[in-house]
N, C-alpha and C positions, 0 to 999 in steps of 0.2 A: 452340332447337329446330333452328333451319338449322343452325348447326354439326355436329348430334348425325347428323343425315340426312344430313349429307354427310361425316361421319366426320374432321372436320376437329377438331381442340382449338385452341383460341386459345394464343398464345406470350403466357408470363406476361412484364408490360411493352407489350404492346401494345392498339390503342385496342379492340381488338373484345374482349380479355380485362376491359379495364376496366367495359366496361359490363355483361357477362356478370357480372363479380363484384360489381358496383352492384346490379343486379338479383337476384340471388340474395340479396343483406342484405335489399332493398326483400322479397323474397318469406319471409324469416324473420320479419318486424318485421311484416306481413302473417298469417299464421298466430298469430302470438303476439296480435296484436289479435284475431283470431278467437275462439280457445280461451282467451284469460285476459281479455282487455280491452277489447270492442267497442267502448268505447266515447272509446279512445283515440283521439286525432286524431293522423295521419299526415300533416305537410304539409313544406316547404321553405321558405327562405329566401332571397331574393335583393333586391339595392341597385340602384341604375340607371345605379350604375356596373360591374356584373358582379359582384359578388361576392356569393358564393352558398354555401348548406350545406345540403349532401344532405336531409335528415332531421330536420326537428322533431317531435319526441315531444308531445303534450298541448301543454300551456301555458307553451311553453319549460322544459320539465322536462328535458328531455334533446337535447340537439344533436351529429347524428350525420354527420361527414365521412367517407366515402370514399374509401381510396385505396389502388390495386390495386398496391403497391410495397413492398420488404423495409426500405425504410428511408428514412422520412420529415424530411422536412428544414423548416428554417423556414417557408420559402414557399408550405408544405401549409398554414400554418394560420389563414393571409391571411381567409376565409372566416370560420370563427368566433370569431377576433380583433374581426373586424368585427362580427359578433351580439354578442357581448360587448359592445362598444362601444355599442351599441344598448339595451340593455337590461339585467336582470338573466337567466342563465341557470343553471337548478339544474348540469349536469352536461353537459360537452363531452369526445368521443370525435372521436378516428382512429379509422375501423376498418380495418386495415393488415393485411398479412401480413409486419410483424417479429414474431420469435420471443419476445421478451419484451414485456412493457409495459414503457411508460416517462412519465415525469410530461414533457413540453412545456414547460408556463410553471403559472402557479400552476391555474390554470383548466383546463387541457385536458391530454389524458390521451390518448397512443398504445395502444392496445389490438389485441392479435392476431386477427384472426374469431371463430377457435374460442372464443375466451373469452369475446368479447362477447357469444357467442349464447349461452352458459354460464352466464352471467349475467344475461342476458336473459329465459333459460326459469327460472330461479334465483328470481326475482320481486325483483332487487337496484332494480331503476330505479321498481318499482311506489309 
């Protein structure tokens, strides 16, 4: 909203775009619990050594990283490597702004925004 008011756009790559675009997934994944599935739990993940991942869906049904970048690299997915490690998890996402998906490792899955949320409202993850 400060941005909008001050007629400011954040430069893609930097931290105030990052969180703008965290927040904006966090407010689709919000609506969608609204209007399809209140009763979906919305929570995160973190170790006490720092590692953390944005978004758990239910009951580790879905684990969802973050990252306001055209091209994701290893060290993106430190985070739910780590949940993995932890547990069992149905279904791990980038949500990234590369232009294609692309499969990670056996488990986790780069995904475009637009798609994710395509998918999302789609009822694939329900």
């Amino acid at each position: 909203v400060a941005n909008y008011l001050a007629r400011r756009q954040p430069r893609i790559g930097s931290q105030e775009f990052g969180k703008a675009f965290e927040h904006y997934i966090l407010m689709e994944l919000k609506a969608y619990q609204s209007y399809r599935n209140p009763d979906m739990l919305i929570t995160f993940w973190r170790t006490s050594t720092g590692r953390e991942v944005d978004f758990i869906l239910g009951d580790k049904e879905l684990a969802i990283e973050i990252k306001s970048s055209s091209r994701i690299h290893e060290g993106d997915i430190g985070g739910l490597q780590a949940l993995l490690e932890d547990g069992p998890v149905k279904k791990c996402f980038i949500v990234c702004l590369e232009k294609q998906p692309r499969q990670l490792s056996k488990n986790i899955e780069a995904v475009p925004w637009q798609m994710f949320i395509e998918r999302l409202w789609d009822g694939e993850f329900e």
